[in-house]
N, C-alpha and C positions, 0 to 999 in steps of 0.2 A: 204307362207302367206295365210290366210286365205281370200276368195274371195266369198262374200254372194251370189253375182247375178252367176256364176260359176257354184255353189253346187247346184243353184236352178234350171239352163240349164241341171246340168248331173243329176238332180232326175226326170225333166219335160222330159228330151230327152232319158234317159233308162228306163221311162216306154212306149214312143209313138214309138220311134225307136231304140230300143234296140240294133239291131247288129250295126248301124252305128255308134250309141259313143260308140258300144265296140272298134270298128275299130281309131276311131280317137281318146281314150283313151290313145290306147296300140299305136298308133305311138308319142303321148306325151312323153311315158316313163316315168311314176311319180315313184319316189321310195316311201315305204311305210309309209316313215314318212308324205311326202305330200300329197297321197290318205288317210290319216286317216284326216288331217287337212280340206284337201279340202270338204271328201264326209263319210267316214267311222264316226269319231268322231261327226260329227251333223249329222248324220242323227239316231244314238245310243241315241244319248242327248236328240233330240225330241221324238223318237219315245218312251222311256223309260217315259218322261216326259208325253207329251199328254195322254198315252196309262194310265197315274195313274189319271191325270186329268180327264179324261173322262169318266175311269171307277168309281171313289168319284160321278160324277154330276149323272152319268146314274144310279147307282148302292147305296141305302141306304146300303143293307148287307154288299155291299164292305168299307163303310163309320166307321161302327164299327165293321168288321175283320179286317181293317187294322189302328190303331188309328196310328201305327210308321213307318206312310207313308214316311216321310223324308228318314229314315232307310232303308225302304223297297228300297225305288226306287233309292239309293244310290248303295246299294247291288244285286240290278237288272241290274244298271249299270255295274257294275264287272263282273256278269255273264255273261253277253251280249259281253263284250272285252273279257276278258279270251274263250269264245266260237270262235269265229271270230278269234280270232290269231291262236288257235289249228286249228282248219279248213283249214287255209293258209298254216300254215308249211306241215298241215296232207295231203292235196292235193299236193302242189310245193312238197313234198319230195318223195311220190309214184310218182307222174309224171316222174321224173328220174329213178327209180326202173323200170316203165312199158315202157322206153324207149323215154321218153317225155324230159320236161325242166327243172330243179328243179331250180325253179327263186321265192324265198321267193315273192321276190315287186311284180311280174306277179301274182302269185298266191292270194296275198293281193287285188290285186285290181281288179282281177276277183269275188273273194265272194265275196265284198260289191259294185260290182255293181248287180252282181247277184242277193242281198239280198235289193235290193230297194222295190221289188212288196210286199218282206216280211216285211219288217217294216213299209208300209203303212200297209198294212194285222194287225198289233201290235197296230196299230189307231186303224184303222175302227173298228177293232172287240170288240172293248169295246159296240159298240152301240147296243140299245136292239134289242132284236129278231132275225135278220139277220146279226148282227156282225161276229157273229163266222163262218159264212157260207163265207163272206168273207175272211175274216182270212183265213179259210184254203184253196176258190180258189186263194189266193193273195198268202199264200205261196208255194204251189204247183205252182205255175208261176214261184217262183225264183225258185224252186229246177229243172223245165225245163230249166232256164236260166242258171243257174251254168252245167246243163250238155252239152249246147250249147256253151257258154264263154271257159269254159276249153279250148278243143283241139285246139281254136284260142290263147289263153296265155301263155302256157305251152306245145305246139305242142305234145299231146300226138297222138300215130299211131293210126290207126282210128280201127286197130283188136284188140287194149288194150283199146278202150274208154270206153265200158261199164264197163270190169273188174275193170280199174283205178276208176270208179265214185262209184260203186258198193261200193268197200274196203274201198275208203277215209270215204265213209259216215258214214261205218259201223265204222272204227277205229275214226270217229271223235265223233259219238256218246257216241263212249265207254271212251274215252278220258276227253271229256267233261263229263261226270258225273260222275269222279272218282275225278277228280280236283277239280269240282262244291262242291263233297260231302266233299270231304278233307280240304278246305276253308271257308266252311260251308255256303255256298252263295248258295246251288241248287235249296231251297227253295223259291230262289228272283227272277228267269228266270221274262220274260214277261208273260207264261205261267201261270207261280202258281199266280203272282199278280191279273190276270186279273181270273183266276178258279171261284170266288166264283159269278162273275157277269154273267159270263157264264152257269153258271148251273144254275142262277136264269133266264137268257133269254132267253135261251133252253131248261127248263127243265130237261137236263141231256143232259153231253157229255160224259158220261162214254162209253156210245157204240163206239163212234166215238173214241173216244182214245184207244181203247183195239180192233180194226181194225187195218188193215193193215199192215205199218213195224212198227209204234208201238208196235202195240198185239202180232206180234213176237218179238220184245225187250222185253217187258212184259211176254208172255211165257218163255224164256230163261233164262230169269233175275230168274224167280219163279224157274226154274226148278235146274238153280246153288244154289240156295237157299237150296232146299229142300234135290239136293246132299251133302249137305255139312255139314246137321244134320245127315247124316247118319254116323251109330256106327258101328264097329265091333271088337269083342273079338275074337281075333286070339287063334286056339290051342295051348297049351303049346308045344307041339312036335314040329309046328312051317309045319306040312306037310298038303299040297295041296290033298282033295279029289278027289275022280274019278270026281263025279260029278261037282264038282267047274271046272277041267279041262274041263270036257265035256262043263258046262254052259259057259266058257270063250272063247271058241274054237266056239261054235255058234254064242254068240255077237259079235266076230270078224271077223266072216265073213258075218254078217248083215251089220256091220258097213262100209266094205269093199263095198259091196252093195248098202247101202245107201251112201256113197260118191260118188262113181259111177255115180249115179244117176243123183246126185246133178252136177257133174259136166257137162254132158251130158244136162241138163238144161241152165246151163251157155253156155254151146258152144250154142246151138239154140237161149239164147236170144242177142248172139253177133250175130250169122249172122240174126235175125230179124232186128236189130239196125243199120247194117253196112251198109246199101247202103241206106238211108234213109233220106231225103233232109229234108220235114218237120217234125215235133216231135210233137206228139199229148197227149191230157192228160192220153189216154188210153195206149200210148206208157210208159207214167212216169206210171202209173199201174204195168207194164210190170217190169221196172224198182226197184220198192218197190220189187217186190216178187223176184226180184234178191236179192234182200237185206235178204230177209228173209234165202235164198239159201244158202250164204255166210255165214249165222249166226248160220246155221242148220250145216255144212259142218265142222265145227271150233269145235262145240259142238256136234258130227255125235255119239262118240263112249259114252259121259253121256247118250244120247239122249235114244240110243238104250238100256241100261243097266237099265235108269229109266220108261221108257215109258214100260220094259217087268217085272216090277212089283222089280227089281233087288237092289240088295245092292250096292252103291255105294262105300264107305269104304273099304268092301268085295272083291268086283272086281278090287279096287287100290291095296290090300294086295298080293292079287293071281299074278296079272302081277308080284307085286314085288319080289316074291318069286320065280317063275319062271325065273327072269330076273337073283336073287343071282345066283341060280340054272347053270344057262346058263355060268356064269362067274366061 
C-alpha cells in the first residue's frame, strides 16, 4: 500500500544518509512489487512530470518543440520503467554469474534507491543556466550509489565488484536502447525531452555528451555503423590471396594485443578499487573508462580492422573461407 509520508522519509533519508536506509531497506525485505509502489513508481511519475513542467515554464523553444507534451511525457514515462526493470534483472542476473545474489527484488530496490540523486538531477536540470551542471553532478552521485548499494544487495565478492558493475552497465546500456528503439519510445527518455532547453541554457552540450562513456558509446555505435556499409565482391574462384592471408594474420595478432591490453587495464582498475573504504568522483572517472575498456574489448577485432583503414566485409569473408577451409 501505498504510504506518502514513507516515500518522502526514503527520498529525504537516501539523499542525507544514504548507506543507513540502504541498511534498514534491505533488512525490511520489500519485494519489487512494493518498492515500485512505495519509492520506484512516484518518484518516475514526479520526476518525468516536473522535469516537463519546468522545462514548458523555463524554456519558450521547449514550449513549441514539444506541442504533444501529453504524449511526450507519457512515453518518457515508459522509457524510464522499461530502463529501471532491464537494469534490475541486468545487475541481480550478472550478480550470480560474478558469484554474488541473483535476487530480482534486491537488485529492484537497489537501482531506485540508488537512482533518487538521479531523478532529482531530472528536476533540477530543467533550470536555466546551471541546471544541467546539476543534472550531471546529481547523476554521477547515483551512478556512485549504485556502485556502493550493489555488493550490500546482491553480495557480490569484492574481486568481481568492479568487473560485475563495469558489464551490467555496459550490457544495460545496450539493452536499453535496443528495446527503447524497437518500441519506439527512445526519443522520449528525460534526456531528449529536456535536450532542446538544455542547449538553449548552455549554449551547447554537444561536448559534454560525446565525452566520457558516452563518446565511447558514440565512437562504437559510429564505428558498427560504418562496418556494416562495408561491401565486398568475392572472387569468383572463391580463393583467399597471399596478401588477404598475410593482412588477416597481422590484424589478429593486433587484436590479440589489444585485448591483452585491455585486460591488464581491468586487472589494475580492480586492485585500485578493491581495498577502498571511500569512492571518490575521480574514482567513478576511473570507473567510466572501464566502461569504455569493456566496450573496446567486445569490439577489439572491428576496431583493429577499421581504425587500419581495412574492409570489413572483406575480412568477415577471408576468416570465412579459411574457417570452410579448415573443416
Amino acid at each position: 500500500m501505498f504510504d506518502p509520508q514513507k516515500t518522502l522519509n526514503l527520498v529525504k533519508d537516501g539523499l542525507l544518509e544514504p548507506g543507513k536506509t540502504w541498511q534498514s531497506y534491505l533488512d525490511e525485505n520489500h519485494d519489487c512489487k512494493e518498492t515500485a509502489i512505495l519509492l520506484t513508481g512516484p518518484l518516475i511519475l514526479v520526476s518525468v512530470i516536473l522535469s516537463s513542467i519546468l522545462g514548458w515554464v523555463f524554456s519558450s523553444q521547449y514550449m513549441f518543440a514539444h506541442r504533444g507534451g501529453f504524449w511526450a511525457t507519457i512515453l518518457g514515462l515508459i522509457a524510464t520503467v522499461i530502463g529501471i526493470l532491464i537494469a534490475a534483472f541486468v545487475f541481480s542476473y550478472l550478480a550470480g554469474i560474478f558469484k554474488g545474489k541473483h535476487d530480482l527484488n534486491k537488485g529492484f530496490a537497489a537501482l531506485s534507491l540508488a537512482a533518487i540523486p538521479g531523478y532529482l538531477g531530472g528536476i533540477l536540470g530543467t533550470l536555466p543556466m546551471i541546471g544541467w551542471l546539476i543534472a550531471v553532478a546529481l547523476g554521477i552521485t547515483s551512478m556512485v550509489y549504485l556502485y556502493k548499494i550493489i555488493p550490500l544487495y546482491l553480495e557480490v565478492p569484492e574481486d568481481k565488484r568492479v568487473v560485475h558493475y563495469i558489464v551490467s552497465l555496459v550490457s544495460t546500456f545496450i539493452l536499453v536502447f535496443i528495446v527503447n528503439m524497437i518500441l519506439g519510445v527512445g526519443a522520449y527518455s528525460a534526456g531528449a525531452i529536456n535536450q532542446g532547453h538544455m542547449d538553449k541554457t548552455s549554449g551547447s552540450t554537444q561536448g559534454q555528451v560525446s565525452t566520457g562513456v558516452f563518446g565511447d558509446i558514440e565512437r562504437q555505435a559510429n564505428m558498427v555503423d560504418q562496418a556494416g556499409k562495408d561491401r565486398y565482391e568475392a572472387p569468383k574462384n572463391g580463393e583467399v590471396s597471399e596478401n588477404q592471408m598475410a593482412t588477416l594474420i597481422m590484424n589478429m595478432q593486433k587484436v590479440s594485443e589489444y585485448r591483452k591490453r585491455q585486460e591488464e587495464q581491468m586487472k589494475k582498475l580492480d586492485e585500485d578499487m578493491k581495498d577502498k573504504k571511500d569512492f571518490s568522483f575521480s574514482d567513478m572517472a576511473k570507473l567510466t573508462s572501464g566502461i569504455g575498456a569493456v566496450m573496446a574489448t567486445a569490439n577489439a577485432e572491428m576496431e583493429v580492422v577499421k581504425s587500419g583503414g581495412g574492409n570489413w566485409a572483406e575480412h568477415q569473408w577471408v576468416k570465412d573461407q579459411l574457417r570452410i577451409a579448415t573443416i
